[in-house]
C-alpha positions in Angstrom: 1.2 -16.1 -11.0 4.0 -13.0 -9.9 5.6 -10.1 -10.8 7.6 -9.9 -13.8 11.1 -10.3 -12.0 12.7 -6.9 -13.2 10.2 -5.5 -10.7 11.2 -7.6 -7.7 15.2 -6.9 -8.7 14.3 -3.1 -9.0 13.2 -3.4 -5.5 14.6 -6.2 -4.0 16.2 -4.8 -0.8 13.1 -2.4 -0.1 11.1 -3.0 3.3 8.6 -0.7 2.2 7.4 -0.8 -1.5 6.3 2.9 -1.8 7.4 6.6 -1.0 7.3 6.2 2.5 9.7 5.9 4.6 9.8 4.0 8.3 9.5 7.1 10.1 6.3 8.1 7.7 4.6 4.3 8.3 5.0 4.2 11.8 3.2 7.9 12.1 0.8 7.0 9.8 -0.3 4.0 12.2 -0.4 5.8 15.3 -2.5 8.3 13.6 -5.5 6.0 12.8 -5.8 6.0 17.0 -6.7 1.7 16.5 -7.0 -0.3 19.4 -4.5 -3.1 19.8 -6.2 -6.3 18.5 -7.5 -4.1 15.3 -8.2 -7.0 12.3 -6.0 -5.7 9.2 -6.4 -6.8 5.7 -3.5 -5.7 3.4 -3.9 -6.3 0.3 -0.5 -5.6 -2.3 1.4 -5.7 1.1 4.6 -6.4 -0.8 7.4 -7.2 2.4 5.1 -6.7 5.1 6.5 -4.1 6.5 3.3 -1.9 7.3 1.6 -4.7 8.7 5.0 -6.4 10.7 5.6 -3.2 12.2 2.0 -2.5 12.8 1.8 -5.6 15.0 5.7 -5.1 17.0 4.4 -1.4 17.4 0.8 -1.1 17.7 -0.3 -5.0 18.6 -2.4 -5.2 15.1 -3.0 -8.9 13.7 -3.9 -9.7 10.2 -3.2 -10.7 6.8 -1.1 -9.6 4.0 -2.0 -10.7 0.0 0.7 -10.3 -2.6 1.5 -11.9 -6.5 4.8 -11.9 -5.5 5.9 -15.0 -4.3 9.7 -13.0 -3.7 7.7 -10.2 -1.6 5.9 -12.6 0.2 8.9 -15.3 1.5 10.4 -11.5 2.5 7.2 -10.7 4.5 7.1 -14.1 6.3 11.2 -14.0 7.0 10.3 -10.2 8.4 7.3 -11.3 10.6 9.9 -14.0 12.4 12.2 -11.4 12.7 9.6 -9.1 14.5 8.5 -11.4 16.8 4.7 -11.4 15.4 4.6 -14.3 13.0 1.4 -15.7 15.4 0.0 -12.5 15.0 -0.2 -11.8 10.9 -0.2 -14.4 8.1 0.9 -13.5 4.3 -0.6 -15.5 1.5 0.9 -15.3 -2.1 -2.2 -15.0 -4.1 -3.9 -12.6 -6.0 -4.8 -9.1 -4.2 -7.7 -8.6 -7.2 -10.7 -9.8 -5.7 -9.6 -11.2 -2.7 -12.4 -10.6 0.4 -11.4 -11.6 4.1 -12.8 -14.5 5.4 -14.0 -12.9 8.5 -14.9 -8.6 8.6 -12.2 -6.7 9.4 -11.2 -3.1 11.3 -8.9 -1.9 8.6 -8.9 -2.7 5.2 -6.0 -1.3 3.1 -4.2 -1.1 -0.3 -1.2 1.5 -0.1 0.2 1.9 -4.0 -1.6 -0.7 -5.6 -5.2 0.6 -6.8 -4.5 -1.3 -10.1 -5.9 -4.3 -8.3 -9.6 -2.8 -7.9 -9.0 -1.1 -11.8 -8.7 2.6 -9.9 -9.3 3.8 -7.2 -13.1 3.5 -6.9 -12.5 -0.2 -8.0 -10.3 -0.5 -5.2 -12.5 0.9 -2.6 -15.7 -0.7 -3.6 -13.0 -4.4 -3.4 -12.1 -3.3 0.3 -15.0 -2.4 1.6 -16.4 -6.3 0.6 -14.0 -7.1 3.6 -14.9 -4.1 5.9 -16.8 -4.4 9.0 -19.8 -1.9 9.8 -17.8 1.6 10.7 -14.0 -0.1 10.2 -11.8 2.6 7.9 -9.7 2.3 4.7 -6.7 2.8 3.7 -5.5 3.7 0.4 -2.8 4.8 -1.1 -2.3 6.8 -4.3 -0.2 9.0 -6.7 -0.8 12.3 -7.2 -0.3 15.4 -9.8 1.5 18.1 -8.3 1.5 19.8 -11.2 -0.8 18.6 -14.2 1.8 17.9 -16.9 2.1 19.9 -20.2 1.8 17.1 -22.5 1.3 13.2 -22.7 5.2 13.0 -23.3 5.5 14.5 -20.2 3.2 12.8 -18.1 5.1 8.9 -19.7 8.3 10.4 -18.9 7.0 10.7 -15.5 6.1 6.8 -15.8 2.5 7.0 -16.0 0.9 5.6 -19.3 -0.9 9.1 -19.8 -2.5 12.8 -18.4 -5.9 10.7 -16.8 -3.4 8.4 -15.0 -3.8 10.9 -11.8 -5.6 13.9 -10.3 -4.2 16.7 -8.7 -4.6 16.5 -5.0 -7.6 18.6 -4.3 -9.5 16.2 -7.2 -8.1 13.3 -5.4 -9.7 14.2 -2.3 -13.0 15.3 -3.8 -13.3 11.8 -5.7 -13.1 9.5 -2.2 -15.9 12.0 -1.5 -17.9 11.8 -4.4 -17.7 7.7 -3.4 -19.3 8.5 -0.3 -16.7 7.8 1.9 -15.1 10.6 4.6 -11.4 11.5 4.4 -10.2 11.5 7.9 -6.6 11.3 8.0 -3.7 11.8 5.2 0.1 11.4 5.2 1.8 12.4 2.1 5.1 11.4 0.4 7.5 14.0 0.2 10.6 14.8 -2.4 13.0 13.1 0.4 11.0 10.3 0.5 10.4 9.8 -3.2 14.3 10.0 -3.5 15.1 7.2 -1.1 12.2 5.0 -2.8 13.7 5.7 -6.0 17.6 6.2 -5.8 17.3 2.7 -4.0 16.4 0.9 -7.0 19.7 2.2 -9.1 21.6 0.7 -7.0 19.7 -2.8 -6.7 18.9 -2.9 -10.6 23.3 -2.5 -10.9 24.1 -5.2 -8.4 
């Protein structure tokens, strides 16, 4: 059980395994206004980074599930590094279907809604961890423009059109779930480019 290794080469030196850079995580944490102590289940968490820095910056604890056994020795060696390797604990398993032991504040997949087979899949899978009034996280990729064609929308590395709603749609559908939107922080063309360019440079070393 892992990820096929041309994934973990492609991004092999990346703390953060989505368009987001530090600047954009850390904002994103403060933003959710969570008391220190907050219970945080990430699930896809990759190298740990939102959760590490989470717990140095904002004194979250919690646990971190990932396929990748790679991913997860980086998240443990990046939790020792921090200084808050008593406070969060990554497991290599697999994120599909996994529910926390114990009810938690803040349940999250950032990037990874393949796990729950969509989004709704994905929010109906955290919300088996959630305690009563805790808040979700989730990540997902959006249309900024819906592409002309299906050859368009693969070249844009998506298997096809459906792949992804424009943002407006993407918003309605976490409504249609029943679930409030109360806070968003979007990827931007500089932070695409730095998740991306990143990986040329790992998959030629």
């Amino acid at each position: 059980m892992d990820l096929p290794r041309i994934f973990t080469i492609r991004e092999s030196t990346h703390r953060i395994h989505n368009p987001l850079t530090a600047q954009k995580l850390a904002a994103l944490g403060e933003s959710l206004h969570l008391a220190p102590g907050t219970r945080v289940l990430d699930l896809a968490s990759g190298s740990g980074e939102m959760l590490c820095t989470w717990a140095r910056d904002l004194g979250f604890t919690g646990t971190g599930v990932d396929i990748s056994t790679v991913f997860t020795g980086q998240a443990q060696a990046r939790a020792a590094e921090l200084g808050v390797a008593d406070r969060v604990l990554f497991v290599h398993g697999d994120a599909t279907g996994h529910v926390a032991d114990q009810p938690v504040d803040l349940a999250a997949c950032v990037g990874a809604t393949w796990i729950g087979n969509g989004v709704a899949g994905t929010a109906e899978l955290l919300e088996r961890s959630l305690r009563p009034g805790g808040l979700m996280l989730i990540g997902e990729p959006y249309w900024r423009r819906i592409p002309p064609d299906e050859e368009t929308a693969q070249a844009c590395h998506a298997t096809g059109i459906d792949d992804f709603l424009l943002l407006p749609e993407l918003m309605a559908q976490f409504q249609d779930l029943g679930y409030d939107v109360v806070e968003m922080m979007l990827a931007d063309p500089d932070s695409w480019d730095r998740y991306t360019a990143a990986q040329w440079l790992n998959l030629r070393r």
